[in-house]
N, C-alpha and C positions, 0 to 999 in steps of 0.2 A: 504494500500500500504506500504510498506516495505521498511523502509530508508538503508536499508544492502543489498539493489541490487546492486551490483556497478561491473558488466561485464566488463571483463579486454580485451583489443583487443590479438587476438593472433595470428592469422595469415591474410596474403590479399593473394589475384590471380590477376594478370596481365593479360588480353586477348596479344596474340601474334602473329606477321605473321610469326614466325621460331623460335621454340620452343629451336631446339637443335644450335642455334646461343646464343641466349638468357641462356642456360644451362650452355656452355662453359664460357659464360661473366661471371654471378652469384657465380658459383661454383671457378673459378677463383678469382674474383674479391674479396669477401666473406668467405670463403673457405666452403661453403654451401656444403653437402652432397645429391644427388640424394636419395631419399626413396624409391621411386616407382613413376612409367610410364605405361603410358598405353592409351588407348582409353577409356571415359566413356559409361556408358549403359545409363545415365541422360543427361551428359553433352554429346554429339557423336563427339567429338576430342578429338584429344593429348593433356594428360593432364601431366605433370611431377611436381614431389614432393618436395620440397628442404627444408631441414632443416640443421644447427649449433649445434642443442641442442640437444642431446642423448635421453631428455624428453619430446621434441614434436616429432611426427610423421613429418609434416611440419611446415612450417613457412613460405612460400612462394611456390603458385602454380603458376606454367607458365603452360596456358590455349591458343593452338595455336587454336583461334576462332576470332583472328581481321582479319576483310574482308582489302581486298587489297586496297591501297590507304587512310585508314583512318588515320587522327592525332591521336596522343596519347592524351587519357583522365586523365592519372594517374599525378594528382598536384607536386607529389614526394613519394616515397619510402625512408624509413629516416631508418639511422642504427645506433646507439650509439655504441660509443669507447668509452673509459676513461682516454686518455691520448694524449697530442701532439703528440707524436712517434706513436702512432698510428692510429692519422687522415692522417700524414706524410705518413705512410704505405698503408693507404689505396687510396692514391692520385697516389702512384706510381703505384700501380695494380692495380688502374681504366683506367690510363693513357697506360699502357702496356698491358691491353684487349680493348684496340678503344675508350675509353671515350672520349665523345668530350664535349665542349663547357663547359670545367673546370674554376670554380671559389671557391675563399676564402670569407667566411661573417662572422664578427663577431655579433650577434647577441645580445650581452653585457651578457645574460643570459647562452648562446651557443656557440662556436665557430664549424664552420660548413666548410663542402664543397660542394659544387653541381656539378653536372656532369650528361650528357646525354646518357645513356645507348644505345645498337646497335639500340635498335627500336626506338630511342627519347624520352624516358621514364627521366624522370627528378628524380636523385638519388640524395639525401643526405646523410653524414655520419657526424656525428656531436659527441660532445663531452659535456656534463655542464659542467657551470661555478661555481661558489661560491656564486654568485650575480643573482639578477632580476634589470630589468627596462621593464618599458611596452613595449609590441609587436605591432607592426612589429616595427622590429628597426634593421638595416644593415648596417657596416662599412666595409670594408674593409680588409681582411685577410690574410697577406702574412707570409706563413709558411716554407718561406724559413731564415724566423728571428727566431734568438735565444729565446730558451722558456722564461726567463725572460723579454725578448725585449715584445713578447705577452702578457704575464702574466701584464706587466706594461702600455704597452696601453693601455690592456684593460680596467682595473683597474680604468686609468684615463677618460676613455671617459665612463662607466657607473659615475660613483663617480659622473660625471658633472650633467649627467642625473636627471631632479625632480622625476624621478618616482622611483630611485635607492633606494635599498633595500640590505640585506642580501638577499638569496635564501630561508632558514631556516625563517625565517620571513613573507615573501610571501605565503609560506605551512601554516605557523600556519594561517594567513588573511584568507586567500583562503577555507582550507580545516578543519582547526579548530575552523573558526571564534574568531581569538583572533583580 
């Protein structure tokens, strides 16, 4: 067996009851590009393609195949940014395509936001930190405070943290065994 297996994830599908609800929120929200639509010969519904990346094909399928009345099964959809101005960004275009049930969490590792897509689909768009402390770990995250005001919260409520680390350090334990 082969210790250089290490499959990278690259794209998921969403089952959906309203594909092209779900298309407009994504592509909006996102700024996700439509690839290709169409009905499958495998899968027999609407299947729509969406990709960011010039060098995937997709990145996310919306699969209109959820029967009527059921919950959403998807834990969350996570998108990574790289900056407060643009988790900032993407709270106003979640908010301004229907998101509902918006919240801020710092994560000590992550600073995040959640939000519920048209079909109840539970979105994250999150951002790394510098820092680790063990997971799950949730504080509170108002991004209506100056990046410094965040930057030094955060700072202090990992720092307090026993499990608090560099980020850099955490990598080398974890995946280099140092």
């Amino acid at each position: 067996m082969s210790h250089s297996f290490s499959p990278q994830l690259s794209h998921m599908g969403i089952s959906c009851f309203d594909v092209e609800k779900m298309l407009t929120f994504y592509t909006g929200v996102f700024n996700f590009k439509l690839t290709d639509k169409g009905h499958g010969r495998n899968f027999p519904y609407l299947l729509a393609f969406l990709s960011a990346s010039p060098k995937q094909h997709h990145q996310l399928v919306l699969a209109q195949n959820r029967a009527p009345g059921t919950p959403s099964t998807v834990m969350q959809l996570s998108f990574l940014v790289n900056t407060l101005s643009e988790l900032r960004e993407a709270k106003s275009r979640a908010l301004a395509h229907g998101a509902t049930h918006l919240r801020g969490l710092s994560h000590g590792n992550a600073l995040s936001i959640y939000f519920s897509d048209p079909e109840d689909n539970t979105v994250e768009v999150y951002m790394d930190t510098p820092w680790y402390v063990a997971q799950p770990h949730g504080d509170p995250l108002d991004l209506d405070l100056p990046d410094d005001e965040i930057w030094a919260q955060t700072e202090k409520i990992v720092r307090a943290d026993p499990s608090f680390m560099p980020a850099k350090a955490w990598v080398n334990k974890v995946f280099h065994n140092h």
